[in-house]
VEXDREN-2710 file (C-alpha; in Angstrom, 1 decimal):
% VEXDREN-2710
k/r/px/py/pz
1/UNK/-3.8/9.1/-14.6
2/UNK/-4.0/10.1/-10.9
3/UNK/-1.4/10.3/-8.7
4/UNK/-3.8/7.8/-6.6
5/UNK/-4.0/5.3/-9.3
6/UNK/-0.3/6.0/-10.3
7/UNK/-0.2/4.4/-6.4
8/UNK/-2.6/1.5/-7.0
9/UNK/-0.2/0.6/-10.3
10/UNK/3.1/0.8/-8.5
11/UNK/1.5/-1.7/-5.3
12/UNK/0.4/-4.1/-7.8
13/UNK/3.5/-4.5/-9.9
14/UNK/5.4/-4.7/-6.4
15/UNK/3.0/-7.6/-5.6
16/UNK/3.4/-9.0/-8.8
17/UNK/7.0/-9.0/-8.7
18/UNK/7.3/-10.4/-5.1
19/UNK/4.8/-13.3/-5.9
20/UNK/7.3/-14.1/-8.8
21/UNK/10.2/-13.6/-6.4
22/UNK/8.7/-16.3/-3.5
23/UNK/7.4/-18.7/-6.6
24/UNK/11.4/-18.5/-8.0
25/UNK/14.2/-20.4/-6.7
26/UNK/15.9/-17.5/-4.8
27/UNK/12.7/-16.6/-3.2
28/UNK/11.5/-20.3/-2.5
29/UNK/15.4/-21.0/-0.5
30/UNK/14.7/-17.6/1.4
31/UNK/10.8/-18.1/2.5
32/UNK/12.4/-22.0/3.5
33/UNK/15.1/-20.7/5.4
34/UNK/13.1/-18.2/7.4
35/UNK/10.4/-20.3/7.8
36/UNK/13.4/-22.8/9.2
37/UNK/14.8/-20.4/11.3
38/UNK/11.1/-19.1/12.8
39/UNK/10.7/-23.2/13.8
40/UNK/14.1/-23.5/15.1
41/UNK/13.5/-20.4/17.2
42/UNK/10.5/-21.7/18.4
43/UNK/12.0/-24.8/19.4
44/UNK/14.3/-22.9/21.3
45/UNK/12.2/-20.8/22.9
46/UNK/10.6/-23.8/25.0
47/UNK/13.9/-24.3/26.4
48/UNK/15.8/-21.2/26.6
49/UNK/17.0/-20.0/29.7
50/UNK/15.7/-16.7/31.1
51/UNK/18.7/-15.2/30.1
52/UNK/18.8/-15.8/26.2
53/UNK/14.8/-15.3/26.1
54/UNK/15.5/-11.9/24.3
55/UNK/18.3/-13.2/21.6
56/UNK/15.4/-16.1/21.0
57/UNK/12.7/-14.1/20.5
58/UNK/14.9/-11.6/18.4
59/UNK/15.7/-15.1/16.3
60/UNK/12.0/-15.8/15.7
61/UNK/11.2/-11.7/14.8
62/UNK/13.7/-11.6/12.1
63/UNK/11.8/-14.7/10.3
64/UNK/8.4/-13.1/10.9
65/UNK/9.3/-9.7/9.3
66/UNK/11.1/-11.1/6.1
67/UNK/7.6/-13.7/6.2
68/UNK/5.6/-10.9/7.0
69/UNK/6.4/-8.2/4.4
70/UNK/6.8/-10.6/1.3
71/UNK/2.8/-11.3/2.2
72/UNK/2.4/-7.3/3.0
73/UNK/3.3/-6.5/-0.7
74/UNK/1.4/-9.6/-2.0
75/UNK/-1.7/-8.7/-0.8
76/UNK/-1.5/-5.3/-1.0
77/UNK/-0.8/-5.6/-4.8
78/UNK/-3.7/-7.7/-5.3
79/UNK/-6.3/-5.3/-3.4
80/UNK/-4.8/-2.6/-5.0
81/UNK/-5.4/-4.2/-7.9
82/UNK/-9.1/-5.1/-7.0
83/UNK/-9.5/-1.6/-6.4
84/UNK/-8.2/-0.8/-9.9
85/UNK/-10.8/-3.5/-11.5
86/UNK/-13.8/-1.5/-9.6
87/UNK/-13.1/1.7/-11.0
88/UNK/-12.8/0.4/-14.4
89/UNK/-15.8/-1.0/-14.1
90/UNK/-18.2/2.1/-11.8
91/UNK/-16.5/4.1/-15.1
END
């Protein structure tokens, strides 16, 4: 096997595994609570003083990134593993 494919295998169990991790009840609490804390920060950021504007948008950043890389290694498991279906099937 190719280190390349080697790659493709690793992405998709990582997607695999976070999908099961968001779709448990550790990962449903987490994606909730960030998903809370992004709305909350939000909220705040409509009435937030000059002052705290940094500390509200460093509130709402923190929700995005957890948000944003459990979707990062979802998709790019499941591309990877498109990728891995064409191959098999140009072969």
């Amino acid at each position: 096997m190719e280190e390349e494919d080697q790659l493709k295998w690793a992405e998709v169990s990582l997607g695999i595994q976070a999908s099961e991790f968001l779709n448990g009840p550790l990962g449903s609490y987490l994606l909730g609570r960030a998903n809370e804390q992004l709305r909350v920060a939000r909220d705040k950021l409509e009435t937030c003083a000059a002052a705290q504007l940094e500390e509200c948008q460093a509130d709402a950043a923190v929700a995005r990134s957890f948000i944003s890389w459990m979707d990062e290694l979802v998709q790019n498991g499941l591309i990877a593993e498109e990728q891995l279906q064409n191959e098999d099937y140009e072969e």
